[in-house]
C-alpha positions as CSV (number, residue, x, y, z in Angstrom):
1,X,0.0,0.0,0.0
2,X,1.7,3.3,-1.2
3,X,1.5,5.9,1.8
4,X,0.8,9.7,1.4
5,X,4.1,11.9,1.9
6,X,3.4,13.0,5.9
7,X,3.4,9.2,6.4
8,X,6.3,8.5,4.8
9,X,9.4,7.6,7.4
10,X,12.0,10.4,6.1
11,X,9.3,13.0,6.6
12,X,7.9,12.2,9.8
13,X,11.8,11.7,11.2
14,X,12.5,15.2,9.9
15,X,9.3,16.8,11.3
16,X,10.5,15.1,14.6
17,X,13.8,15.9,14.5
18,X,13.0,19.5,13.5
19,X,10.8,20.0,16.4
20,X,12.3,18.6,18.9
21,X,15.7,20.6,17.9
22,X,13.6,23.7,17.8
23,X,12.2,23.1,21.4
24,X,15.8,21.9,22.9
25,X,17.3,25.5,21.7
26,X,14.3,27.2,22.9
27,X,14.0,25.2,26.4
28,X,17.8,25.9,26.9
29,X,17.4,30.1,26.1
30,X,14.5,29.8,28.5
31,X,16.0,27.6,31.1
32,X,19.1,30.4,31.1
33,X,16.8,33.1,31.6
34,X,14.5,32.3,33.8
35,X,16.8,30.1,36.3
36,X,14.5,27.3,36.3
37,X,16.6,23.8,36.4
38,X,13.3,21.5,35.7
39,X,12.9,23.7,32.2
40,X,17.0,22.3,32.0
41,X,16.7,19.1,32.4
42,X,13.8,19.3,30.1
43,X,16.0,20.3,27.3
44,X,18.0,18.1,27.5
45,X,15.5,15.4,27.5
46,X,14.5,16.8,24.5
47,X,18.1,16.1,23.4
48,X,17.8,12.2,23.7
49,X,14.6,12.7,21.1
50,X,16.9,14.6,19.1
51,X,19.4,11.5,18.6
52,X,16.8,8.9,18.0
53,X,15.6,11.2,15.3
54,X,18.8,11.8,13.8
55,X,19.6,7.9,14.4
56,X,16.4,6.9,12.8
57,X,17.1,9.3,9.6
58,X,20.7,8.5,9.5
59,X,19.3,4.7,9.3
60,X,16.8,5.4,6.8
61,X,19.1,7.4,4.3
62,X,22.0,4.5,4.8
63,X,19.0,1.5,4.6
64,X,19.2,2.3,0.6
65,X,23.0,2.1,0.2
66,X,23.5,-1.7,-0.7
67,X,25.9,-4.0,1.1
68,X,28.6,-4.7,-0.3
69,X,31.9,-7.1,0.2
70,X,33.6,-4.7,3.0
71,X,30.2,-3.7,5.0
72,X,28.0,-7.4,4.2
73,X,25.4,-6.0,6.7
74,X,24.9,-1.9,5.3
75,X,25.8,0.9,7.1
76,X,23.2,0.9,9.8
77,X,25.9,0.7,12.7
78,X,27.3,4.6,11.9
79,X,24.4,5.6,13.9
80,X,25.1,3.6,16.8
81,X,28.5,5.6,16.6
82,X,27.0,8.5,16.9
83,X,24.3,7.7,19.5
84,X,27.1,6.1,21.2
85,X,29.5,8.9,21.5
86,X,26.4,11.5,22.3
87,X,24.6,9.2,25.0
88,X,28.4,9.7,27.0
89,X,27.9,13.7,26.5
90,X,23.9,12.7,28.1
91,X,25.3,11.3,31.0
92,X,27.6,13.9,31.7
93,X,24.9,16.5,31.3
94,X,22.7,14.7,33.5
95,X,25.3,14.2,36.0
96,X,25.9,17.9,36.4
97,X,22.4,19.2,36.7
98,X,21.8,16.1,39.1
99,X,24.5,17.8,41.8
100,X,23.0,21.0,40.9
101,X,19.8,19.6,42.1
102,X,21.1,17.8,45.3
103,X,23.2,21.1,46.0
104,X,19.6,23.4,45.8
105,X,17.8,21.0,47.7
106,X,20.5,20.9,50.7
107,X,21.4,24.6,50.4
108,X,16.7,25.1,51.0
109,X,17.0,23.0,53.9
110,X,20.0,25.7,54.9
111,X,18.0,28.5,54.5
112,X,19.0,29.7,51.1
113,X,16.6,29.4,48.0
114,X,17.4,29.9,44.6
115,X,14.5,32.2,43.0
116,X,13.0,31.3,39.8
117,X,11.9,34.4,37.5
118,X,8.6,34.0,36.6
119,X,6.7,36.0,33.4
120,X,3.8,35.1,31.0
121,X,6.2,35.3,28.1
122,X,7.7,31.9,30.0
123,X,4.0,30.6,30.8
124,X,3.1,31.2,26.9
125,X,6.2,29.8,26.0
126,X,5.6,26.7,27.9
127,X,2.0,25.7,26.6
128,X,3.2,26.2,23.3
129,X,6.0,23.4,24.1
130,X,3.4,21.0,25.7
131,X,1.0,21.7,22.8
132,X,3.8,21.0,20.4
133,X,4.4,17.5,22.4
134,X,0.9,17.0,22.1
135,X,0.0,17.3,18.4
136,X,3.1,14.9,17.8
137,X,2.1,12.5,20.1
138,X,-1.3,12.1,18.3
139,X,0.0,12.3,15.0
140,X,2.7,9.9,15.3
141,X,-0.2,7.9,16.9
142,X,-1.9,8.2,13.5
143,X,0.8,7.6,11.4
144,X,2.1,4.3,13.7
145,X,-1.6,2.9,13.5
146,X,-1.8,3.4,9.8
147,X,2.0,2.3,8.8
148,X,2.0,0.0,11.2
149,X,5.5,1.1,11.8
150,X,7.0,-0.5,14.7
151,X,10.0,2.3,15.1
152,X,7.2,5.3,14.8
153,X,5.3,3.0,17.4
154,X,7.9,3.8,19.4
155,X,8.9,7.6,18.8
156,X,4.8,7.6,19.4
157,X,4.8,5.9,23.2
158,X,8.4,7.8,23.4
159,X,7.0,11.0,23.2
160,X,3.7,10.4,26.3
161,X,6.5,10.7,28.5
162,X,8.2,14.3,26.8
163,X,4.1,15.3,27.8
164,X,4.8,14.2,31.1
165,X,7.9,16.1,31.9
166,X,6.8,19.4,30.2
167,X,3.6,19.4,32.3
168,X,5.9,19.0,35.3
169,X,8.2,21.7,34.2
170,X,4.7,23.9,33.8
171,X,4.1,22.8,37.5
172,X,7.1,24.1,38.9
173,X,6.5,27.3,37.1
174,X,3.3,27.5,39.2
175,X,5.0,26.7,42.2
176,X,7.2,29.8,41.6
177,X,4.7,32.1,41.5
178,X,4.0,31.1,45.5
179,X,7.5,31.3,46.1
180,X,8.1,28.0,46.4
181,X,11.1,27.0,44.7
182,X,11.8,24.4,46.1
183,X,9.8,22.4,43.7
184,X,11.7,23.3,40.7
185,X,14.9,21.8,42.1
186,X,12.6,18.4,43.1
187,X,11.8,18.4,39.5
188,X,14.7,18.7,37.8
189,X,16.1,15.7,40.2
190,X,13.0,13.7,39.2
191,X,14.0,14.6,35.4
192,X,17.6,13.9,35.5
193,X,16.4,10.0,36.1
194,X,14.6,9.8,32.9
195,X,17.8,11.6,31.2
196,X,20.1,9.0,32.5
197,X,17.6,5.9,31.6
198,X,17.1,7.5,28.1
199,X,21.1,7.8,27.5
200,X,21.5,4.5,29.3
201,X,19.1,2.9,26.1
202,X,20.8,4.5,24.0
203,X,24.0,3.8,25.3
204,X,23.1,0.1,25.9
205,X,21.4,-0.4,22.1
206,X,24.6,1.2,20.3
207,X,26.6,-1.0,22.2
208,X,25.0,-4.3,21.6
209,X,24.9,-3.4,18.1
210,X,28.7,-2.6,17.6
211,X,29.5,-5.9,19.6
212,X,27.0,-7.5,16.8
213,X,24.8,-8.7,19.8
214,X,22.0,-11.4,19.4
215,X,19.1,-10.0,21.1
216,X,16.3,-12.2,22.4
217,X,13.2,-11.5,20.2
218,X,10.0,-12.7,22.6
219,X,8.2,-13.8,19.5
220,X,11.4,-16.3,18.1
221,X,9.1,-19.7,18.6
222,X,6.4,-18.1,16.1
223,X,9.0,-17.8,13.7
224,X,9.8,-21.1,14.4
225,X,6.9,-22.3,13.6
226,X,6.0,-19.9,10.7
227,X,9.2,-21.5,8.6
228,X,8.2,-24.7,9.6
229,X,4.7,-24.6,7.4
230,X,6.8,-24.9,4.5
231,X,6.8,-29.0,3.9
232,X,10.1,-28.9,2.1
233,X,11.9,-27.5,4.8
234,X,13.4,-30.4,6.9
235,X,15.1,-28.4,9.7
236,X,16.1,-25.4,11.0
237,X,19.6,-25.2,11.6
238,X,20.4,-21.7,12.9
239,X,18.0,-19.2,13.4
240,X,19.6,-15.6,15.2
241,X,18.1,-11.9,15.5
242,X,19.9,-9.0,15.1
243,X,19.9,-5.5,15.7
244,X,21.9,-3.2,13.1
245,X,20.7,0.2,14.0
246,X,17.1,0.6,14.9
247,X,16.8,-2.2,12.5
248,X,15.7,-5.8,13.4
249,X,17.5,-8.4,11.4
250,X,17.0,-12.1,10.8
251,X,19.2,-14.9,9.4
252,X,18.1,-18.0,8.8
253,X,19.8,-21.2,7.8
254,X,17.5,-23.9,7.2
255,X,18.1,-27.4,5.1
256,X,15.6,-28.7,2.4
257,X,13.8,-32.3,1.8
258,X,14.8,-32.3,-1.8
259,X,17.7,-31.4,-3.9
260,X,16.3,-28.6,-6.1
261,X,17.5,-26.2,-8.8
262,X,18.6,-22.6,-8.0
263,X,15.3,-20.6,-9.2
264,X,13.3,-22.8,-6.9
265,X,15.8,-22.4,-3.7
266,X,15.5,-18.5,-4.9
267,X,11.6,-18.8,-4.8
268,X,11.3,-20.8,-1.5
269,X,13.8,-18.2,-0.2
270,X,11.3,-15.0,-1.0
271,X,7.9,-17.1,-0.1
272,X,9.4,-17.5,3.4
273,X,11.1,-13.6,3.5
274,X,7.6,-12.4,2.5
275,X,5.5,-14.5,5.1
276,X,8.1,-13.3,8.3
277,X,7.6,-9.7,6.8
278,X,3.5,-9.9,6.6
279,X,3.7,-11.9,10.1
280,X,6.3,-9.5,11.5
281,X,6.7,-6.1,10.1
282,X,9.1,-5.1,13.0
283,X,11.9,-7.4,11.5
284,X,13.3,-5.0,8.5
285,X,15.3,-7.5,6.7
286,X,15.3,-11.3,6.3
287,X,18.6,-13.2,5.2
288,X,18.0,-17.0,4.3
289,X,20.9,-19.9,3.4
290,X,19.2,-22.9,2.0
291,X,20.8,-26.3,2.5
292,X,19.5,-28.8,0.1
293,X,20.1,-32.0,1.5
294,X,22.7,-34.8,-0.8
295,X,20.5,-36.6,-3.2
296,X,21.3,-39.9,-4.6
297,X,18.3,-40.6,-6.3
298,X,16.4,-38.1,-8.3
299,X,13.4,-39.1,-10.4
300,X,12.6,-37.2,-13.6
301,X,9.2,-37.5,-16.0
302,X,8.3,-37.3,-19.6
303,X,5.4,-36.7,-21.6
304,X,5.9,-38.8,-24.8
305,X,3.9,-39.2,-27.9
306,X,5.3,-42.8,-28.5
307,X,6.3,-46.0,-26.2
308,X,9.6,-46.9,-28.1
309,X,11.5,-47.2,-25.0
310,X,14.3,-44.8,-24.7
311,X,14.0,-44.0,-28.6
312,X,10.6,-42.5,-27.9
313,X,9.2,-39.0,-29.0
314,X,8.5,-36.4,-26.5
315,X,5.0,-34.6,-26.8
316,X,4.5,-31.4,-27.5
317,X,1.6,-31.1,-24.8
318,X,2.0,-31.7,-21.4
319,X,-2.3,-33.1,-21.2
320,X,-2.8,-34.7,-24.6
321,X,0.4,-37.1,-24.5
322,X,0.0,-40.4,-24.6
323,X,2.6,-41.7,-22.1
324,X,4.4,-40.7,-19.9
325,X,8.3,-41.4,-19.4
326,X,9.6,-42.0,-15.2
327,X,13.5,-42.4,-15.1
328,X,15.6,-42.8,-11.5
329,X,19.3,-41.8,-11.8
330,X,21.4,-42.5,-9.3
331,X,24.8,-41.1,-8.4
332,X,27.6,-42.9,-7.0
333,X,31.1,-41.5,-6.9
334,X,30.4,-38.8,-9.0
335,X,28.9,-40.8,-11.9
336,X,25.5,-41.1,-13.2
337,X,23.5,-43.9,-13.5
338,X,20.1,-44.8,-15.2
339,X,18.9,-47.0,-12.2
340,X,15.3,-47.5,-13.5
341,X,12.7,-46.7,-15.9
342,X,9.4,-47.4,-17.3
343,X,6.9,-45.9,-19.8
344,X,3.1,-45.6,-18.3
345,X,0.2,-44.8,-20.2
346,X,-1.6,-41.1,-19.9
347,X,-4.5,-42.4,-18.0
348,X,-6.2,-38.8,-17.9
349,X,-5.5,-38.3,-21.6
350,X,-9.4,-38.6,-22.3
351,X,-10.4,-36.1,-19.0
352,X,-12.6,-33.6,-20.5
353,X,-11.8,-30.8,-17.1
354,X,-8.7,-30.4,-15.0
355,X,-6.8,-32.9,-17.2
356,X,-3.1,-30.9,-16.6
357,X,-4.2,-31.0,-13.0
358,X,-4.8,-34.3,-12.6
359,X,-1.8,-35.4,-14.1
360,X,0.2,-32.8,-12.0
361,X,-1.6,-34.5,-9.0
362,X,0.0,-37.8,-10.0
363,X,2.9,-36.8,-10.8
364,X,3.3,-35.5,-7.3
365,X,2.3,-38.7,-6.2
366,X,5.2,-40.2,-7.9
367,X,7.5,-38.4,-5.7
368,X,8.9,-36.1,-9.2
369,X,11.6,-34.0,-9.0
370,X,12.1,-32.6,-12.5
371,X,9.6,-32.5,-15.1
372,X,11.1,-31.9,-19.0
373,X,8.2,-30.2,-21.1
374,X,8.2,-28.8,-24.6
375,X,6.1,-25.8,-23.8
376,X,5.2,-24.4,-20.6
377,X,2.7,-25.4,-18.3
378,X,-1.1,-23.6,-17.5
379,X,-1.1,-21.8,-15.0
380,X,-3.0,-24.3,-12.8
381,X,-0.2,-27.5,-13.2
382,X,2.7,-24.9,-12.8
383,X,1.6,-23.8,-9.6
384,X,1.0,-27.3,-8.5
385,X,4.4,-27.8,-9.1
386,X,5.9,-24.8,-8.1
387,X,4.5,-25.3,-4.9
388,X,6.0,-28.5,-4.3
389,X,9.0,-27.1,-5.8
390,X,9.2,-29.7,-8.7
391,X,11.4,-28.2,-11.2
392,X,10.1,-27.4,-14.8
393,X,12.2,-28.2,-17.6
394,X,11.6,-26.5,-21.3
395,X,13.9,-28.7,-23.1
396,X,14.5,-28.5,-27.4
397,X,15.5,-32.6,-27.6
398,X,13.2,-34.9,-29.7
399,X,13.5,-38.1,-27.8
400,X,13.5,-39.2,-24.5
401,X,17.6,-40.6,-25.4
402,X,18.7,-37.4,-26.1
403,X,17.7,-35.7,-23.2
404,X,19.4,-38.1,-21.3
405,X,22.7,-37.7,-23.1
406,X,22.1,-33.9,-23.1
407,X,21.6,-33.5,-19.1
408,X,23.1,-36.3,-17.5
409,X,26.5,-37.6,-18.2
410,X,25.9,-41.7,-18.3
411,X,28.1,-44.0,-17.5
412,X,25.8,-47.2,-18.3
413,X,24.2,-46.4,-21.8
């Protein structure tokens, strides 16, 4: 589904980002002028914001620059740099308005108080800042429910508690007027905790990243489960999440039933990617390594317009030929051998519906593993098939002996 521009990821990061850089300069100027620690510390909340925006847009940008040899994964972790070297600043901003707290609160209990001045400009200026939070908060609300996009999810439950701390900040504004300063200082302490736990996020996420962490994903048995629908999948052998970034990874290596060709590996590959991604649109990226399992035996069929044994005549269409050709090869050290073979009659030839599916049904029954046609299949038989992951031949030999000298290198004929 193709999303309007406002719900679009860059755009909503950059509105973020935008206002939340606006409000940090703004809550700073303020904070300087009028005294107030809480309005501070509420800056600097705003800062943490302001690196999971810039994270989140950094990610973004970077998510379209394809891997290559020397960065297999992208170039999701240069944000986790960044948030890693800025979440250090945090805590050292944090630490300093938390003594300044303690130090306001001791030196009240001393007999000296620390006025706070107090205007309407700073009143006005302060339920513009909550009503900013506000309209945000609901908006990303909207956008998350209608994206269903687990990182503006986030941003969205994120931001309830920037609404929190600005209506505190408003509160020890109110306090002022009474003369009660006192409550400013409280404030700012009880900020200063949600400053350290936002840098100490950030600080723990970057690092897990950059140490290439595997992080335990609560819904990891569902995808257990969800790969193991597929009936050609035998077993998963290694299943891991990651985090690169704000970015959930997943990389999968599971082994097949069957041995079967590239295309059909490729196709099994993207029916599971896009079954984890409708199942779980948090994970951002899906890398799978197919096994397929050593196969000694693989059975092959024919339609054929003739019995003539291996001299006979392949038909042109799959429904109206008359017989049909099963060959088992076997390999053994490296060679090829015709193990078996036999020619059965068509017995849906004279079906007047589903005759190709029919015959797909029976050929599935039959345990097939490649199927050599002259033209290609309805669309009906070549699902069938596709589905079980039966590979679909279009060959140009006449005969049922040249394919076999064509595709398989004998070494009994």
């Amino acid at each position: 589904m193709d999303h309007k521009f406002y719900e679009n990821p860059t755009f909503v990061n950059s509105l973020l980002l935008s206002c939340n850089l606006g409000l940090f300069i703004l809550k700073l100027i303020f904070a300087f002028l009028t005294n107030s620690l809480a309005l501070q510390a509420d800056a600097f909340d705003s800062l943490t914001d302001i690196i999971m925006g810039l994270a989140a847009l950094i990610g973004i940008i970077y998510s379209n620059k394809k891997p290559n040899e020397r960065f297999p994964y992208g170039y999701y972790k240069i944000e986790n740099i960044l948030s890693l070297i800025i979440s250090i600043f945090i805590f050292f901003t944090a630490y300093n308005i938390l003594i300044q707290s303690i130090k306001q609160i001791f030196e009240f209990f001393k007999g000296f108080s620390k006025a706070i001045t107090v205007s309407y400009e700073i009143f006005l200026f302060l339920i513009i800042s909550l009503s900013i939070s506000l309209l945000l908060t609901f908006y990303l609300k909207m956008i998350g429910k209608r994206t269903k996009s687990p990182i503006i999810q986030s941003e969205a439950s994120e931001k309830l508690y920037d609404n929190f701390i600005s209506g505190s900040v408003i509160i020890s504004f109110v306090s002022s007027l009474f003369s009660i300063y006192l409550l400013d200082s409280i404030i700012g302490l009880i900020i200063t905790f949600f400053i350290i736990k936002g840098g100490y996020d950030i600080f723990l996420n970057s690092t897990k990243t950059l140490l290439d962490a595997v992080i335990e994903f609560e819904k990891r048995n569902e995808l257990y489960r969800l790969i193991e629908q597929f009936t050609i999948v035998e077993r998963i052998e290694n299943l891991e999440v990651r985090s690169y970034g704000r970015y959930i990874f997943l990389e999968v290596i599971i082994s097949v039933k069957k041995q079967i060709h590239l295309d059909q590996i490729e196709s099994l590959k993207n029916a599971i990617s896009n079954k984890i991604k409708t199942k779980f649109p948090q994970i951002f990226k899906t890398n799978i390594i197919a096994k397929a399992q050593p196969k000694k035996i693989i059975k092959i069929a024919v339609p054929l317009t003739t019995n003539k044994d291996l001299d006979s005549i392949i038909s042109e269409h799959f429904g109206e030929s008359s017989f049909f050709a099963i060959l088992e090869f076997e390999e053994v050290n490296n060679l090829t051998k015709l193990k078996n073979y036999h020619i059965v009659t068509n017995k849906y030839r004279n079906e007047e519906k589903r005759k190709g599916i029919l015959i797909s049904e029976w050929l599935l029954k039959e345990k097939i593993d490649i199927i050599y046609l002259k033209k290609k299949l309805n669309k009906g038989p070549k699902i069938i098939f596709e589905n079980s992951f039966v590979q679909l031949r279009i060959t140009k030999s006449s005969s049922l002996i040249e394919i076999i000298k064509q595709d398989f290198d004998i070494s009994n004929l």
